[in-house]
N, C-alpha and C positions, 0 to 999 in steps of 0.2 A: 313907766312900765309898758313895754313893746309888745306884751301877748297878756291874754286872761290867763295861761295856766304856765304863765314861764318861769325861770327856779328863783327869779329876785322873790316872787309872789309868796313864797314861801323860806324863805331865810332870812325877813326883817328880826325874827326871834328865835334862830334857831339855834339847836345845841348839838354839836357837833362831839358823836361819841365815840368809840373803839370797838371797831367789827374786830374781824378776822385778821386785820393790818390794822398800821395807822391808818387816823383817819384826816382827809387833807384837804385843802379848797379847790373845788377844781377847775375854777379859772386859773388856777398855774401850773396843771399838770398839762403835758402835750401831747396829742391825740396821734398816733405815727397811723401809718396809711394801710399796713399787713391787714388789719382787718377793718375796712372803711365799713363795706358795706354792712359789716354787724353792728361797730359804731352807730349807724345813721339809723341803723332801724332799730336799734337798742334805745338811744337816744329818743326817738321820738315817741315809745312808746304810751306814758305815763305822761307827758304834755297833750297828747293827742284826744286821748281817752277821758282825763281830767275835765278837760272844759263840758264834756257831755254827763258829767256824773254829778247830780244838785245834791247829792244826798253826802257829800263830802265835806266837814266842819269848818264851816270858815276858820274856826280861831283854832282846830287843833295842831298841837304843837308839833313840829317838822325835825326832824334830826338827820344828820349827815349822816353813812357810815361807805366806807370803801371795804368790799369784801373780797380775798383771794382766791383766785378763781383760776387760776394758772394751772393746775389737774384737772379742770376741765374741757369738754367740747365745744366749743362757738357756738356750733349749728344747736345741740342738744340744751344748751343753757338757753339759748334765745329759744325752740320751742315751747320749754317748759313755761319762761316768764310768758311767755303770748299767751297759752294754756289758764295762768295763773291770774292775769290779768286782765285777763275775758268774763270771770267772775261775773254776776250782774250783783249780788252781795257784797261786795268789795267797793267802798268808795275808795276812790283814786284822785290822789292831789300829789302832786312832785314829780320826779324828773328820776331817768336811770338813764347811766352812760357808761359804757364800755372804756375804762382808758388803757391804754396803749393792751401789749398782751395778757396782762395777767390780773386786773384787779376792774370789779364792777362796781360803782360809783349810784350810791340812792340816798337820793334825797326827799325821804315822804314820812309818815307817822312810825310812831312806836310799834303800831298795829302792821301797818303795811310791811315794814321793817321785818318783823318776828316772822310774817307768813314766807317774806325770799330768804330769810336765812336758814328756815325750814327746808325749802325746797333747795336753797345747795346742797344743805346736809344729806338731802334724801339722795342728791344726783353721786354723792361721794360715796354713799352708802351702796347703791346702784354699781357702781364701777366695779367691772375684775379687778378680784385682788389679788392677781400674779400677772400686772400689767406691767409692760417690759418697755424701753426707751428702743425705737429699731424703724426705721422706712420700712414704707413696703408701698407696693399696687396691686390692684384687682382687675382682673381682667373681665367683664360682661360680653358672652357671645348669647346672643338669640336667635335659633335653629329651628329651621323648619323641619318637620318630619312631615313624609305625605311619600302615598304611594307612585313606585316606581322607580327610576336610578336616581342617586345623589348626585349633586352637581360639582362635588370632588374640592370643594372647596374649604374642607373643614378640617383643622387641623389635626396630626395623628396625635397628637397625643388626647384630644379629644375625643376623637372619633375609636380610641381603647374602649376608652372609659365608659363609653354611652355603649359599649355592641354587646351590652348584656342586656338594655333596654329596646334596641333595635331589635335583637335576635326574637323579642314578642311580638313584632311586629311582621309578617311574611312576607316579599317587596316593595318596601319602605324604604327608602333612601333619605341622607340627612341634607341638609342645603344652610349656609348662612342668609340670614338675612339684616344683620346688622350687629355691629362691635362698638363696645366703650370701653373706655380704661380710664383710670382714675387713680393717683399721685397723694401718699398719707407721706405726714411725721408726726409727730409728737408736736409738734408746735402750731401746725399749719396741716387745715384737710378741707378739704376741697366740698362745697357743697351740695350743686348740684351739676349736674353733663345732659347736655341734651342732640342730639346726635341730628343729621341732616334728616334725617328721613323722622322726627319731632317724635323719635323713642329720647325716653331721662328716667334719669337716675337721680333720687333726691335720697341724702346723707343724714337721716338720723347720727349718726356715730356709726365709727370704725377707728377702732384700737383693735393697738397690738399685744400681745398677752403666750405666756409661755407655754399654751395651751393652743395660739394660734390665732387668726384675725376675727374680734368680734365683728360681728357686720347689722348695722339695725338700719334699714335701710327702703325706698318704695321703689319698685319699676314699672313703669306706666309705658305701655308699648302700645301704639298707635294705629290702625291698618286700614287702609281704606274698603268698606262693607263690613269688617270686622267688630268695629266700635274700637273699647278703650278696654286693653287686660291692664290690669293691677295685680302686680304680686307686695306682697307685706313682706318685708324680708329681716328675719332673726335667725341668723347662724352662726355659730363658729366654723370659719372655711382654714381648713391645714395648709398650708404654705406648699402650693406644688402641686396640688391634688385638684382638682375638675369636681366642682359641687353641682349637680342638677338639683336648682332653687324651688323650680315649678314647672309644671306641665298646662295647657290650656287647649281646648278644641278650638281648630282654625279654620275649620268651612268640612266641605265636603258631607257625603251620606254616614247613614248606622255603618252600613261595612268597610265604606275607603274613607274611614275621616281622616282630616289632616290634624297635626297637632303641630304648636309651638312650643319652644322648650327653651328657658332661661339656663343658662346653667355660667356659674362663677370662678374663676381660679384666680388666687391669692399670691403673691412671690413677695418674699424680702429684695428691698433694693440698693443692700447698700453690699460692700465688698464681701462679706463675711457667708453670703448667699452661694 
């Protein structure tokens, strides 16, 4: 035995049942590399956490199951188990591994078992139910507003959208100060972007849906004397359309304060757009 909490340690007696799919040994399934990084951190969860958990039965009995997971989010599924398995109530003994796209692989109690098939059901339950198969990208501009003339750099179709927010403002001019884009499909979404100047974007989930791009998402924007704005981000953005996510004060007095302003646009990317 090569580790205290590795998966022989718990399948000298174990029974091997029927999730969601079959269920199958996973020394012979092959791990493909599309999502490594969720792989590895998937994987090491329930080894990791194990060894530090005494209150976990030595003899209780271990059962296989491989659960389909393939309508789900990488990033949102891996949250959730983190969330779930942070527990300090939760004894944790066994092993969970990501294999290849579409099916999550655990190997722990009856108990452990019941509470992740729980929280699939709940992430399925969770999901738009007029979620459509279609690429798309999002576009993140973060703009400066502050008195005085703009620095002409913002794009018109932008700069429409916002001169009914401008026009409160009496000269105020808009400025960029930093762009993301970010690359969905159905199969494959992108987690987090972190841009030179160490603004990011971390990806809860973003589906597509016939109603338009869910987006559940953090923006953590960085400024030097400013500190750290956090915006929480839960929208549905329209394909096409310039969403202002948030607003924030960014220096200046009561009368010329400056402000920062998130604002998102969504586009399909594939011909049909």
């Amino acid at each position: 035995m090569t580790s205290c909490c590795g998966l022989s340690e718990i399948t000298a007696a174990s029974i091997v049942e029927r999730g969601k799919s079959t269920s199958e040994s996973l020394h012979h399934e092959p791990i493909r590399s599309k999502h490594v990084a969720a792989i590895v951190l998937l994987a090491a969860i329930l080894p990791l956490t194990a060894c530090n958990r005494a209150d976990a039965p030595e003899t209780e009995e271990s059962v296989l199951r491989v659960h389909d997971v393939s309508d789900l989010q990488v990033q949102e599924l891996d949250d959730k188990l983190n969330e779930l398995l942070s527990r300090a109530d939760l004894p944790l003994r066994g092993k969970v591994e990501l294999i290849d796209d579409n099916r999550l692989a655990v190997n722990a109690s009856r108990y452990l078992q019941d509470e992740i098939e729980a929280m699939i059901d709940q992430l399925r339950d969770d999901a738009p139910g007029d979620a459509i198969e279609r690429p798309f990208r999002i576009e993140f501009w973060l703009l400066r507003m502050a008195p005085g003339e703009g620095s002409g750099d913002v794009p018109a179709y932008l700069a429409d959208d916002l001169e009914p927010l401008l026009s409160q403002y009496d000269g105020y001019g808009l400025s960029v100060e930093d762009y993301l884009e970010s690359f969905h499909t159905s199969q494959a979404s992108i987690n987090r972007i972190s841009s030179g100047t160490a603004n990011s974007i971390s990806f809860q989930s973003a589906a597509a849906s016939s109603s338009g791009i869910i987006l559940r998402a953090r923006f953590s924007s960085h400024s030097r004397g400013q500190g750290t704005i956090n915006y929480e981000i839960n929208h549905t953005l329209e394909p096409g359309k310039p969403l202002v996510l948030g607003r924030a004060h960014y220096g200046g007095g009561a009368d010329k304060a400056s402000y920062q302003i998130l604002v998102a646009r969504a586009e399909w990317a594939d011909a049909a757009d």
